[in-house]
N, C-alpha and C positions, 0 to 999 in steps of 0.2 A: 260652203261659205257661211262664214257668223250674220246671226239676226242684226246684228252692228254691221257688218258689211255691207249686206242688202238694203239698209237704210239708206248709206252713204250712198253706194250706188245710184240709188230711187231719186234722190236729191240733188245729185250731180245732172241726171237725166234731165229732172225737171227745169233745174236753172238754166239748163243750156238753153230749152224748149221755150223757155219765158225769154231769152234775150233775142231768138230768134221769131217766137211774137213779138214782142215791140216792135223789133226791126218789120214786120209784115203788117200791123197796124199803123206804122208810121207811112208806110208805103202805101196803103189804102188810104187813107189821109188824103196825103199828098196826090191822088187820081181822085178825090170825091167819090171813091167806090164805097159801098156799105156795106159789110160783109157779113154775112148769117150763118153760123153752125147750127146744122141741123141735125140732131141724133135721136136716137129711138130705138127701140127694141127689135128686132129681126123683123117683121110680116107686119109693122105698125100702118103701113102705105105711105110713109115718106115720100118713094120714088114717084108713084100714081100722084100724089099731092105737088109734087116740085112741076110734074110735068104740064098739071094743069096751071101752076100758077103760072111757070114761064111761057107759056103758049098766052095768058091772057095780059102779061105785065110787058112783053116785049115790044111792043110798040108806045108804049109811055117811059120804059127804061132801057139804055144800055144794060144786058144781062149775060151774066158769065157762071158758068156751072162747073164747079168740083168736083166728083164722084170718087167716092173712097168704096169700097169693096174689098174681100181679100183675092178675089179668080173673077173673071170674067170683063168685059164690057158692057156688058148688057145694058148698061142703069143710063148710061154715057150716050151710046147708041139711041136709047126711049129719047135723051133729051135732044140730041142732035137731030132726031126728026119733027123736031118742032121747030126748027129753023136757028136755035140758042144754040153756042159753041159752049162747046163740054171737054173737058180736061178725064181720061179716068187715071185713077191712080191704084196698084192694085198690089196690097201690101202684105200679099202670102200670109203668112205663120201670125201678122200683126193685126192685133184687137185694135186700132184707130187711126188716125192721122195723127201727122206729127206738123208744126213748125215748119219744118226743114221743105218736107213732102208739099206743101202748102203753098210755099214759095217757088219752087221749080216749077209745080203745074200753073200759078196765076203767071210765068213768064211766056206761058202757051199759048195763053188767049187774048184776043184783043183787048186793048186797051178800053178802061170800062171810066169813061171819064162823066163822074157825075150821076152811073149806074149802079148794078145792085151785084154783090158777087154772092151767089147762093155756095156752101161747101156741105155737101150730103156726107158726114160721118159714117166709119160703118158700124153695122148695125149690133149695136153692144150699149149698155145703160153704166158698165162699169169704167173701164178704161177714158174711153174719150172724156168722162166729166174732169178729168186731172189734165187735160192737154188743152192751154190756149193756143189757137192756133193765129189770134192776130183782128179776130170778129169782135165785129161790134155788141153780138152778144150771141147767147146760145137757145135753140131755139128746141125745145123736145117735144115731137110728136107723139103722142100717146094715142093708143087706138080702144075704143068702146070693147074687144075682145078679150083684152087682158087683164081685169079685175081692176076693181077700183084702189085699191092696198098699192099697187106697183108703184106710188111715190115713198110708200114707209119702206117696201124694199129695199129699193135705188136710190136713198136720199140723195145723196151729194150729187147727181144728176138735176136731180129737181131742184138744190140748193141752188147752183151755179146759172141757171136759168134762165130767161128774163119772160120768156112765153111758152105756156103750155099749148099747143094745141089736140083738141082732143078730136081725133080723127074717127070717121063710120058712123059719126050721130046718127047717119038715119038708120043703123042697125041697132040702135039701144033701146026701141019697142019690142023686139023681139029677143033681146038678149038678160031682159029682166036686171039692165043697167042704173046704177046709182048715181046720176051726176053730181049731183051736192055732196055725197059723200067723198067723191076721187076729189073734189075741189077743197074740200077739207081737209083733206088729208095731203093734197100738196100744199097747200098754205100753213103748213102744219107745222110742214119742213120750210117752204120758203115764204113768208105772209106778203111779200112783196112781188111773186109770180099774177104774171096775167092771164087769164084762161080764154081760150074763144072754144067754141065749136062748129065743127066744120063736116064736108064731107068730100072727099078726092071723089069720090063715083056722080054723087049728084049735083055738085057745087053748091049746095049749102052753106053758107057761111065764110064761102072763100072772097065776097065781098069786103066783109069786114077786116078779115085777113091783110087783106091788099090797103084798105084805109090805115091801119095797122102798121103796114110799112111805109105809108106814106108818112104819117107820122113820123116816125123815126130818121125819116128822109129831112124832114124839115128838121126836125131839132139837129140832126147834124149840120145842114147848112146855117142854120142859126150859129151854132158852137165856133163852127168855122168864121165867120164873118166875124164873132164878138173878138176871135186870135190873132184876125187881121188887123181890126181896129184899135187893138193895145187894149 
């Protein structure tokens, strides 16, 4: 296949994948669900992190959980024993989620009216930053063990962004960790990324995390009210 082929191709893919996000941001809308993509690099502790947050956020929000992997249930499983209904979706040979995949699994779960719908990406920095899946914005987990450069790597990850979080803070005394510098060098790529730091093992930080999405809670109910009012 010509280098022109594969272009066309790519862009045929994506436009489809864009009109079947709208169609899934409009449908989150329309349920006052909020919807988070979350992605990260393989062993960032996403999963450890989602589990603790929805263990702590479930009784203040209706919450609903995605799981994207390519084998196993496992991630789906961790979240369902925290009492949160979990969707997994497992997409062989495929580096992401799509659109499509997106929308079959939020018809699985309860109805999330005025809740949070978490969608755990799998675990890749490349593929999923080119796939809207419909979220309110994208959320990347970055972990204290991967060097501080992994945003000049991974740009277009960090571009498309709205919140870094930087997972294992409390192993960055012993890892001889640069925080101002990984914060520089994603604001490098996106100047408008928010950084928190956090910790899935000790709850560090997962405070503010949660204020974070309260945040973003209110400003969509704001948004919404100003669309009603004309």
């Amino acid at each position: 296949m010509s280098s022109d082929r594969i272009i066309q191709v790519e862009r045929d893919i994506l436009s489809k994948n864009d009109k079947l996000a709208a169609a899934n941001r409009a449908r989150f809308r329309a349920d006052d669900a909020l919807a988070f993509n979350l992605v990260s690099s393989p062993g960032a502790g996403k999963t450890s992190l989602l589990v603790r947050a929805v263990s702590d956020l479930k009784d203040t929000f209706p919450i609903g959980v995605i799981e994207g992997d390519q084998q196993t249930s496992n991630d789906a499983e961790r979240i369902r024993a925290t009492g949160v209904p979990a969707v997994q979706i497992n997409t062989g040979k495929g580096c992401h989620l799509d659109a499509a995949m997106v929308a079959e699994a939020y018809d699985r779960l309860p109805w999330l009216n005025g809740g949070i719908l978490f969608i755990e990406n799998v675990g890749n920095l490349v593929c999923p930053a080119a796939f809207d899946l419909g979220e309110a914005c994208k959320i990347v987990v970055f972990s204290t063990t991967e060097g501080e450069d992994k945003p000049l790597k991974y740009p277009d990850m960090f571009a498309v962004s709205s919140l870094m979080l930087i997972n294992k803070i409390d192993l960055a005394p012993v890892l001889d960790f640069n925080l101002a510098q990984t914060i520089e060098y994603a604001r490098r790529v996106n100047p408008k990324i928010e950084v928190l730091t956090v910790s899935a093992r000790t709850g560090e930080g997962m405070a503010t995390f949660y204020a974070w999405i309260r945040k973003q809670s209110s400003r969509m109910n704001a948004a919404t009210l100003r669309a009603v009012s004309g």
